[in-house]
C-alpha positions as a Python dict, from the first residue, in 0.01 Angstrom:
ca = {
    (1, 'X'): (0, 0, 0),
    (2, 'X'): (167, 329, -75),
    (3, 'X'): (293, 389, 277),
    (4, 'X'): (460, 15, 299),
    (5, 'X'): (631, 54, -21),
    (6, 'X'): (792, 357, 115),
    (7, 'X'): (901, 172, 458),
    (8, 'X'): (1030, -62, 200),
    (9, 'X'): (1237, 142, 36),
    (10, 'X'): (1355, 357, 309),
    (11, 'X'): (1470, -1, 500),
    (12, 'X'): (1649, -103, 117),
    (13, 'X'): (1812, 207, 131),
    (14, 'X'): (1968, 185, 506),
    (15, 'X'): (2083, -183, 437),
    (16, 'X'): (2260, -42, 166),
    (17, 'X'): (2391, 263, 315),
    (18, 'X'): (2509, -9, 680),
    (19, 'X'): (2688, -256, 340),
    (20, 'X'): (2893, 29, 206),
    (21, 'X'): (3011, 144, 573),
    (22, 'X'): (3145, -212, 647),
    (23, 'X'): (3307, -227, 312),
    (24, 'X'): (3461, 107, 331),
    (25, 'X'): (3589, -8, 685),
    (26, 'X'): (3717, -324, 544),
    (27, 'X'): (3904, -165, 324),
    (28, 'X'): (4022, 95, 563),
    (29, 'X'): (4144, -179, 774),
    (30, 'X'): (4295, -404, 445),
    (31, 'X'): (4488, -110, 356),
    (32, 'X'): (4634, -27, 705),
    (33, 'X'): (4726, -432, 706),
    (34, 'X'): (4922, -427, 428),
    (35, 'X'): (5118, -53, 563),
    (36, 'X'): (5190, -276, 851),
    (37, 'X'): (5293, -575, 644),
    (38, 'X'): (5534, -363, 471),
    (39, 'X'): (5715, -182, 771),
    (40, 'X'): (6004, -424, 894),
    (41, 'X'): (5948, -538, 1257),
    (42, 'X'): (6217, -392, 1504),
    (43, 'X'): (6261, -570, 1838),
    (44, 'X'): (6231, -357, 2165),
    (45, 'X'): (6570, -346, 2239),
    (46, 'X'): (6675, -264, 1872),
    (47, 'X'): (6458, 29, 1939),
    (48, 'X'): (6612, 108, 2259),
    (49, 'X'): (6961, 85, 2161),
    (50, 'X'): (6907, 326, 1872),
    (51, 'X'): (6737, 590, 2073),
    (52, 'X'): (6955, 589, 2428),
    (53, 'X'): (7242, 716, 2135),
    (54, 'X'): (7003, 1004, 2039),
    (55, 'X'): (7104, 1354, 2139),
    (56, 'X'): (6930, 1472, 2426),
    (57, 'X'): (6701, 1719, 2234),
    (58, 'X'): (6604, 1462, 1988),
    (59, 'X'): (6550, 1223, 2257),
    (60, 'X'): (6283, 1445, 2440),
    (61, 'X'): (6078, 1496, 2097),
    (62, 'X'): (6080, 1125, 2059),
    (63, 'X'): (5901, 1084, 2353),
    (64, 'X'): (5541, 1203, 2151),
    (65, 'X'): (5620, 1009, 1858),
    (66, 'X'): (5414, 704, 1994),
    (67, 'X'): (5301, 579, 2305),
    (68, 'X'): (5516, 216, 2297),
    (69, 'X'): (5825, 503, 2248),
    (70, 'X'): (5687, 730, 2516),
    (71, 'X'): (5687, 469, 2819),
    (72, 'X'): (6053, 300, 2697),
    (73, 'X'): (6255, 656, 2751),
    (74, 'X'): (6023, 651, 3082),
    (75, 'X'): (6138, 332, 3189),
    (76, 'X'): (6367, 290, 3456),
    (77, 'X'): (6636, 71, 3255),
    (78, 'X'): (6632, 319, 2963),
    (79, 'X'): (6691, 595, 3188),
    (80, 'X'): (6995, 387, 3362),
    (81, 'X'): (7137, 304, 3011),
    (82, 'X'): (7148, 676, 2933),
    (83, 'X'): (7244, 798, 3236),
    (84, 'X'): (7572, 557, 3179),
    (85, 'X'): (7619, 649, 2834),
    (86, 'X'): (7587, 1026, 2911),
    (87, 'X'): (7934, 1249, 2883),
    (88, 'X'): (8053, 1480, 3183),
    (89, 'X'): (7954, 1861, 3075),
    (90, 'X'): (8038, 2126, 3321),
    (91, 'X'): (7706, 2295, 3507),
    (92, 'X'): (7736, 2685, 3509),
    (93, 'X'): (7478, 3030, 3561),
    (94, 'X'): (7515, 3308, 3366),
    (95, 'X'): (7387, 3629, 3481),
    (96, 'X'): (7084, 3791, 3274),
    (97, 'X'): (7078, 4089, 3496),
    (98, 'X'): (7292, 4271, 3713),
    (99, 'X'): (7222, 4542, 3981),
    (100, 'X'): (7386, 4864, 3944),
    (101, 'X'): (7456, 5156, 4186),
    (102, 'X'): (7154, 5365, 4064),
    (103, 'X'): (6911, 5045, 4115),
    (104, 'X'): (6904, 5024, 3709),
    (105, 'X'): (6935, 4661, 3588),
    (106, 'X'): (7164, 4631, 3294),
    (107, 'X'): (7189, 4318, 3076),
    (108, 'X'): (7460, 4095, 3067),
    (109, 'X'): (7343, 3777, 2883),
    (110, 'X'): (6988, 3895, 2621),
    (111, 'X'): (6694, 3714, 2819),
    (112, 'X'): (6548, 3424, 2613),
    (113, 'X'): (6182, 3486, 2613),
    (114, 'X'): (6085, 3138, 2568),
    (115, 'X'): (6279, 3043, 2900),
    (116, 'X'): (6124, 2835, 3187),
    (117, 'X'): (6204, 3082, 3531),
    (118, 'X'): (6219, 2820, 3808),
    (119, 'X'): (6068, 3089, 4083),
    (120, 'X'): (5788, 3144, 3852),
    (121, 'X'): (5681, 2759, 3811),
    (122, 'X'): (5704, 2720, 4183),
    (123, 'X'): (5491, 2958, 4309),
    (124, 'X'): (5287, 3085, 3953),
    (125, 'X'): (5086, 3365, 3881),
    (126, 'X'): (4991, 3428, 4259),
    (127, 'X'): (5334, 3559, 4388),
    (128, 'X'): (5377, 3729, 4070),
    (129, 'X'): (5441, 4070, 4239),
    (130, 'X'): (5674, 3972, 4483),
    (131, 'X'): (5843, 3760, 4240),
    (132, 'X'): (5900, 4118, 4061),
    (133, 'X'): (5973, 4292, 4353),
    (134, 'X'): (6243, 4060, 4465),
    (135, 'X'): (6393, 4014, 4102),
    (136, 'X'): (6414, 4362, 4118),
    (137, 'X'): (6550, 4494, 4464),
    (138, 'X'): (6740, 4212, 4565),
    (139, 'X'): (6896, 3985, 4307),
    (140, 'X'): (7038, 3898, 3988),
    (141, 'X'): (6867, 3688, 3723),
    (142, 'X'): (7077, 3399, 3610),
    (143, 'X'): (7051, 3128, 3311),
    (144, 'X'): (7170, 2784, 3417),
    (145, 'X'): (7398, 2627, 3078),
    (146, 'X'): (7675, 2387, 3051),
    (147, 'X'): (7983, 2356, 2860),
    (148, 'X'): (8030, 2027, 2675),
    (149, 'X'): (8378, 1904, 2554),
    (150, 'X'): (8351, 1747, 2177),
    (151, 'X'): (8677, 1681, 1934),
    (152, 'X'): (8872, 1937, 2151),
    (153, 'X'): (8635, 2179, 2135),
    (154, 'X'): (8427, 2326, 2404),
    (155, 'X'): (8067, 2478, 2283),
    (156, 'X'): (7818, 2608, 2552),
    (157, 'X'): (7426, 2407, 2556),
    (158, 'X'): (7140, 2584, 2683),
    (159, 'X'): (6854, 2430, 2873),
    (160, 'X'): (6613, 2742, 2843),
    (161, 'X'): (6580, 2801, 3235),
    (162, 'X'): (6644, 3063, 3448),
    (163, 'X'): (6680, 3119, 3799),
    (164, 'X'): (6735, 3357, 4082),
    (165, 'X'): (6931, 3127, 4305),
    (166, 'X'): (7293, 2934, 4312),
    (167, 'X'): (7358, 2609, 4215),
    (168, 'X'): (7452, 2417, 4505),
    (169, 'X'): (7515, 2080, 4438),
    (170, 'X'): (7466, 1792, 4143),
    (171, 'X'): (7455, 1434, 4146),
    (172, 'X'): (7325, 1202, 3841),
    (173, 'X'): (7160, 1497, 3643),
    (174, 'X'): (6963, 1628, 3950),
    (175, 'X'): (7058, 2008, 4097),
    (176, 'X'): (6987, 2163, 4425),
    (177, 'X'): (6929, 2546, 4412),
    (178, 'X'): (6889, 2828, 4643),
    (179, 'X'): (6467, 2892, 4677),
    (180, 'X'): (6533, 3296, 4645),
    (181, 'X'): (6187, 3322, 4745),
    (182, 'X'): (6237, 3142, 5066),
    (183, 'X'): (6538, 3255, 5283),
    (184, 'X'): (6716, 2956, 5365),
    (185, 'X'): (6495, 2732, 5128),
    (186, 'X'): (6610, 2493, 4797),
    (187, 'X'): (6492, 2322, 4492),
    (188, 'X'): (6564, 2013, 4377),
    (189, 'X'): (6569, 2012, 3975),
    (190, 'X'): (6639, 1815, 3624),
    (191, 'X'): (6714, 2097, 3402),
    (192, 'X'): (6630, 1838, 3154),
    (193, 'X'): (6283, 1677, 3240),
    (194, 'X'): (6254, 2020, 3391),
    (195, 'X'): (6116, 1874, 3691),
    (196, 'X'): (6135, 2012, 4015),
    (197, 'X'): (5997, 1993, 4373),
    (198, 'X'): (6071, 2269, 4651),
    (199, 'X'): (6243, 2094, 4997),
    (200, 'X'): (6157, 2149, 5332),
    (201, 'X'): (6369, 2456, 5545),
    (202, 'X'): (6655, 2329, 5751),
    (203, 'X'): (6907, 2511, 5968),
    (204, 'X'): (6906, 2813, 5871),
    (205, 'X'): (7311, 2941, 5826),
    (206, 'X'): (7538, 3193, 5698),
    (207, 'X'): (7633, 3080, 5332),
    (208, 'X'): (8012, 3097, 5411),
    (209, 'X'): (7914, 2884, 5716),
    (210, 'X'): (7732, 2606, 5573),
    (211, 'X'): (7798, 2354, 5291),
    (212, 'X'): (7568, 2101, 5081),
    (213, 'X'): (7647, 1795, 5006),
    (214, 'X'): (7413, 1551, 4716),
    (215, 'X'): (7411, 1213, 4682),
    (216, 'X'): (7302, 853, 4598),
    (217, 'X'): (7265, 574, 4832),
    (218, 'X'): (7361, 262, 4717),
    (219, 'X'): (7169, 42, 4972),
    (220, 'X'): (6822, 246, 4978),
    (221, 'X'): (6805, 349, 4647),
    (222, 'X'): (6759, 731, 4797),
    (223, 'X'): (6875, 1060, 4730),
    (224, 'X'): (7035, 1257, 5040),
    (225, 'X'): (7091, 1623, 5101),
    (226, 'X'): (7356, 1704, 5360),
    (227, 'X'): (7382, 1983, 5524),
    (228, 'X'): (7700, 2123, 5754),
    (229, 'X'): (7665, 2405, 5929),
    (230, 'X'): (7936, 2573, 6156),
    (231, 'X'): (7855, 2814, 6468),
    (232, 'X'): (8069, 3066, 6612),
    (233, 'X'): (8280, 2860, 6827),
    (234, 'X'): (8372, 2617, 6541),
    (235, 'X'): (8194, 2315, 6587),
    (236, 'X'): (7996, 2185, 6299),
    (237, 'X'): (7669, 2029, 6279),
    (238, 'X'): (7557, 1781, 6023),
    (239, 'X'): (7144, 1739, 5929),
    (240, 'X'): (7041, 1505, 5632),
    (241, 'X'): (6761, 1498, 5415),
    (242, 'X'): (6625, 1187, 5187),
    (243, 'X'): (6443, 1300, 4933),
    (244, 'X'): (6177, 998, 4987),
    (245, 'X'): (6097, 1122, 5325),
    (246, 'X'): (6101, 1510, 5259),
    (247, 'X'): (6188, 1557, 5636),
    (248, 'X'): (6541, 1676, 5789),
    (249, 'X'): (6672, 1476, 6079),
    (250, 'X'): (7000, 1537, 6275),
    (251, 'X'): (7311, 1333, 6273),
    (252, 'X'): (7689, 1393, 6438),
    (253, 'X'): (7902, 1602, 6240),
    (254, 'X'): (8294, 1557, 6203),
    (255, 'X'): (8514, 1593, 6542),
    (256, 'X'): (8589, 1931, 6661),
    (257, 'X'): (8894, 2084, 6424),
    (258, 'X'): (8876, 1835, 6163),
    (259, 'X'): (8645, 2064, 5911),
    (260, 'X'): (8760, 2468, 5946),
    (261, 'X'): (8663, 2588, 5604),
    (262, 'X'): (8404, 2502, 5328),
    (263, 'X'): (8544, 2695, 4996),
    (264, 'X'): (8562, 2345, 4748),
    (265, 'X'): (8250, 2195, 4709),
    (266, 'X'): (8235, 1835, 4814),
    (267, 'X'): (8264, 1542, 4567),
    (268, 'X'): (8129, 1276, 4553),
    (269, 'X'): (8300, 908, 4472),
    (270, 'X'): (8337, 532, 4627),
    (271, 'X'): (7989, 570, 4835),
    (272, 'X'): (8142, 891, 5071),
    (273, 'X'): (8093, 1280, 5010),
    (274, 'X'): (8437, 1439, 5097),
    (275, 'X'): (8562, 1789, 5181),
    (276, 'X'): (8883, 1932, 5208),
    (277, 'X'): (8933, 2103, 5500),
    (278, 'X'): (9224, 2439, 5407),
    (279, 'X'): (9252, 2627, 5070),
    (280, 'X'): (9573, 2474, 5056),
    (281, 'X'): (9835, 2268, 5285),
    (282, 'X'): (9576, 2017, 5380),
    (283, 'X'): (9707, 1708, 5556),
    (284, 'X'): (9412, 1495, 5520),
    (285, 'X'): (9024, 1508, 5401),
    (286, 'X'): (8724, 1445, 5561),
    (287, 'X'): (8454, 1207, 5453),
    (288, 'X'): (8093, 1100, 5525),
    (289, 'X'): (7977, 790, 5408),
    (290, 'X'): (7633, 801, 5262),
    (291, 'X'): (7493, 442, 5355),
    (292, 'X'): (7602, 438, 5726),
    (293, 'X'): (7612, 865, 5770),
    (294, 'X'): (7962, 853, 5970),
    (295, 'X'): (8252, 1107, 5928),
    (296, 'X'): (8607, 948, 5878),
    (297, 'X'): (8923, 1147, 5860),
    (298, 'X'): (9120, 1038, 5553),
    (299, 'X'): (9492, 1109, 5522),
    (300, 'X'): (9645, 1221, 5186),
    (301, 'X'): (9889, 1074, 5013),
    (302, 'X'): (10106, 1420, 5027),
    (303, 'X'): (9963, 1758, 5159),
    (304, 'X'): (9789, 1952, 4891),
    (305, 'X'): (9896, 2317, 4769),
    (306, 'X'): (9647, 2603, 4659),
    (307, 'X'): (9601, 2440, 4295),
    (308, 'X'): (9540, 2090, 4401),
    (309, 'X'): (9205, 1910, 4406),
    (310, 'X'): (9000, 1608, 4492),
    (311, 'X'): (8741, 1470, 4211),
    (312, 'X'): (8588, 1183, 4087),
    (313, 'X'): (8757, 979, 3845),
    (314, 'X'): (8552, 692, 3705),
    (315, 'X'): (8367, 602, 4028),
    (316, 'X'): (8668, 640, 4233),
    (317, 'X'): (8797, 933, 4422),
    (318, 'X'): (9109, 1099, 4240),
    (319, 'X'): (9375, 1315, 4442),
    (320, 'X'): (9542, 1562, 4154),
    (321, 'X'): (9830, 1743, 4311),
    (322, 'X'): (10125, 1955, 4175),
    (323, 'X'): (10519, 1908, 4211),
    (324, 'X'): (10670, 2249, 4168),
    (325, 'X'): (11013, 2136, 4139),
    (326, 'X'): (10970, 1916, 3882),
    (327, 'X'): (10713, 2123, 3699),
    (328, 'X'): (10468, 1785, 3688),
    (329, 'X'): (10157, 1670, 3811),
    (330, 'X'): (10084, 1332, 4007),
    (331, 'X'): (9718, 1182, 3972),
    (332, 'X'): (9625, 927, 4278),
    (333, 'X'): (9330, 724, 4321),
    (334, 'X'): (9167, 619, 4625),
    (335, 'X'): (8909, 261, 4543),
    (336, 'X'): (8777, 202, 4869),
    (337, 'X'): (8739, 361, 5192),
    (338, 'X'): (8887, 71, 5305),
    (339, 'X'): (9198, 105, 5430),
    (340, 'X'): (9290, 467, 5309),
    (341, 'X'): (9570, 301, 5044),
    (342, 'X'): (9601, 579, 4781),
    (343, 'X'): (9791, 460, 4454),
    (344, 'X'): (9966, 704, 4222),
    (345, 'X'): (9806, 664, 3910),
    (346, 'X'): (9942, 868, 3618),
    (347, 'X'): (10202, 1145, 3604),
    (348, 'X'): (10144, 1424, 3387),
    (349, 'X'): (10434, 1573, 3263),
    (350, 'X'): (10387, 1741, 2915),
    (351, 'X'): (10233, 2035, 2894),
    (352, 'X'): (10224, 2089, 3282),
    (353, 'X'): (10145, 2470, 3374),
    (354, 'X'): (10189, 2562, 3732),
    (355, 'X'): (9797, 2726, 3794),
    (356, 'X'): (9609, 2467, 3598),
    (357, 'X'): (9314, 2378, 3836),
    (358, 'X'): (9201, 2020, 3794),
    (359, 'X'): (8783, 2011, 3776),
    (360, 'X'): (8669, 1683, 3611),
    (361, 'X'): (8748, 1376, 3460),
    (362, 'X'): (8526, 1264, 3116),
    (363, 'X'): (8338, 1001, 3237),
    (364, 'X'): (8368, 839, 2885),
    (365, 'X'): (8703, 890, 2752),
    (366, 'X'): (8879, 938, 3071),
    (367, 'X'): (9042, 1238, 3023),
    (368, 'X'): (9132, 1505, 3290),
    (369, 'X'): (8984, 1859, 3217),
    (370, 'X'): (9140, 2145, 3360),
    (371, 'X'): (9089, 2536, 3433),
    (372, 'X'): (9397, 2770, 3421),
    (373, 'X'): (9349, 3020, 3718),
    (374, 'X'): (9500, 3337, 3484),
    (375, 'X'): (9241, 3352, 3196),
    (376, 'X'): (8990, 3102, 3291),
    (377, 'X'): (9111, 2929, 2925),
    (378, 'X'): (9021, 2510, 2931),
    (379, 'X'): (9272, 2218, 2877),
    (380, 'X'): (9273, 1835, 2862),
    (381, 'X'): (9480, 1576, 2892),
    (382, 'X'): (9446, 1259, 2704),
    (383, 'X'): (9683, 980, 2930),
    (384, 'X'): (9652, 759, 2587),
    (385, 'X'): (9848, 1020, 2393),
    (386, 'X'): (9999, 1215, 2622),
    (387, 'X'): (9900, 1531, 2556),
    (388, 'X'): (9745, 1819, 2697),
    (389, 'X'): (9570, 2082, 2493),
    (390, 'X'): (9419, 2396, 2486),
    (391, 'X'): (8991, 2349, 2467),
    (392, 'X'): (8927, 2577, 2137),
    (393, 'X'): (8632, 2830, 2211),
    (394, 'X'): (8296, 2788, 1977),
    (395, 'X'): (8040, 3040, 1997),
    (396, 'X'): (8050, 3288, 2271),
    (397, 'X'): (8312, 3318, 2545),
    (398, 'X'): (8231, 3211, 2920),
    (399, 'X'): (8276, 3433, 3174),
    (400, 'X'): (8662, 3444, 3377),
    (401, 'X'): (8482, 3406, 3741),
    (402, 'X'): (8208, 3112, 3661),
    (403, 'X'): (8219, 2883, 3902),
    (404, 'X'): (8196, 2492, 3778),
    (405, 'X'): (7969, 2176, 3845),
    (406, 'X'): (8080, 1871, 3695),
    (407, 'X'): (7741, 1725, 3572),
    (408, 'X'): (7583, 1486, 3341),
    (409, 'X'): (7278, 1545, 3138),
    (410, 'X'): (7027, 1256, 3200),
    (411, 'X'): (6633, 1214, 3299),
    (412, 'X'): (6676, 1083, 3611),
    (413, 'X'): (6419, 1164, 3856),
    (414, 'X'): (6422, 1174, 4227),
}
């Protein structure tokens, strides 16, 4: 009698004990209801539209907020929205380290501990010595940053990486480095995401020989590396590589004398890549198209002089030369590759300086940003106003030699 008492007791016990879990979880669940209940619902693309106009570090913490927020800034249309809505910065290195005569290494820029080195993620802890050995004996360390144009000031971003190799090309917030670890090698990058992938070794060429071009098919949807080379009777070669495929294949090159020189980078506009061919008094420029891989020679509308350039200029390709005599400077544009019919499309006339060096146009606003060649100082001109000015400084001072990427911050991926 005793011992069934006691099983009855013990079983009152654990109904009780099972009763208060499922009203404690009841109320658990009541409570988290009425939270719910009280938090306005937000449609999708309310949410989307709000956080596309977030800056970009703010953006990358809201990733980890929650998992509905975490797969829209993944998806494909967010990252198109942004990449559209994202301003022009200019893409530059800035050297950590410099080699001196005595093989001492001196600092230039103080080396952010917390900074991602691109060598090191490629090839981690097990090429850790030569990784030292090469930073070392053969190169200089370099941060990559950007300068970004706000209210006529200019203010310098930091992404936190450092490399060993140059930048090489950009196209939609992707970067192709030198591998320093790999003669002859690169990286593709998003200084952003921080993602990156090594590429496969093509021709290997003297750097003053060879030129890379990046870009974005339109028809597949693929990234393409080209690569000219030139050999020592002057012909050039021409090898592409889609990013898709990983895998380098050959394809003809420009006709013999058309190409002698690869100092400007090429740019990128209306589907083509296109490089000028002389440092200055260049009659034409030549131009691959990306979908169909063909070289075309395309005249100018006037030969160019040692401060003249080719960019992009809202999708189209702009011609910005200078008129001496007049102390003025003509902007063409060039909308389709069919054709070859340049139209003259502004004239700049106030505030014109002989050695300004036109690099980008705002993909935004519009406005033409330029480089004076004597002190490296930055200037843009707004065509609404009329009026160039003087980029005001914030911060810290970039060096007078940096060489320039026009780029755009975005989390595209490859």
């Amino acid at each position: 009698m005793m011992s069934k008492s006691m099983e009855n007791k013990k079983a009152s016990l654990l109904r009780s004990a099972v009763k208060r879990a499922l009203a404690i979880k009841m109320e658990e669940e009541k409570r988290k209801q009425q939270e719910i209940d009280l938090v306005p619902y937000i449609p999708k693309d309310c949410v989307s539209n709000i956080l596309v106009r977030l800056p970009l570090e703010a953006l990358q913490r809201s990733r980890f907020v929650c998992k509905p927020w975490y797969n829209l800034i993944n998806s494909t249309k967010f990252i198109d929205d942004h990449l559209r809505r994202s301003e022009t910065v200019l893409l530059f290195l800035s050297s950590i380290q410099k080699k001196l005569s005595d093989s001492r290494m001196v600092s230039i820029l103080p080396e952010n501990p917390k900074a991602v080195s691109v060598e090191a993620k490629l090839y981690h802890a097990n090429s850790a010595i030569v990784f030292d050995k090469l930073l070392v004996d053969r190169a200089s360390k370099f941060s990559i940053q950007f300068l970004e144009l706000k209210n006529g000031k200019c203010q310098i971003g930091e992404y936190n990486i450092s490399c060993l190799g140059n930048i090489r090309a950009t196209c939609n917030g992707l970067i192709l480095l030198d591998d320093k670890m790999k003669k002859g090698g690169l990286v593709i990058m998003n200084p952003v995401t921080r993602k990156l992938m090594p590429l496969p070794l093509g021709t290997l060429s003297s750097r003053h020989d060879e030129s890379y071009g990046f870009a974005l098919s339109k028809i597949s949807g693929e990234y393409k590396v080209v690569h000219l080379f030139q050999d020592y009777l002057g012909y050039i070669s021409c090898e592409i590589l889609n990013i898709g495929t990983r895998s380098w294949r050959e394809v003809d090159g420009p006709a013999f004398g058309l190409l002698r020189w690869f100092g400007y980078d090429p740019v990128f506009a209306i589907g083509a890549l296109h490089w000028t061919p002389e440092i200055d008094h260049s009659d034409h420029i030549v131009s691959m198209e990306v979908d169909s891989e063909r070289f075309r020679q395309i005249t100018l509308p006037k030969s160019s002089s040692t401060y003249d350039r080719i960019i992009e200029m809202s999708g189209f390709l702009g011609f910005v030369s200078h008129d001496d005599e007049f102390n003025q400077i003509d902007v063409w544009i060039l909308k389709s590759l069919l054709g070859d019919v340049w139209s003259k499309h502004r004239r700049i006339i106030t505030g014109c300086i002989l050695d300004m060096i036109p690099l980008f146009s705002l993909r935004i606003t519009g406005e033409l940003v330029f480089k004076r060649d004597e002190d490296g100082s930055i200037y843009v001109y707004d065509f609404q106003f009329h009026r160039m000015t003087k980029v005001e400084m914030m911060k810290k001072c970039v060096p007078f030699a940096v060489s320039y990427f026009p780029h755009v911050n975005s989390l595209v991926s490859w």
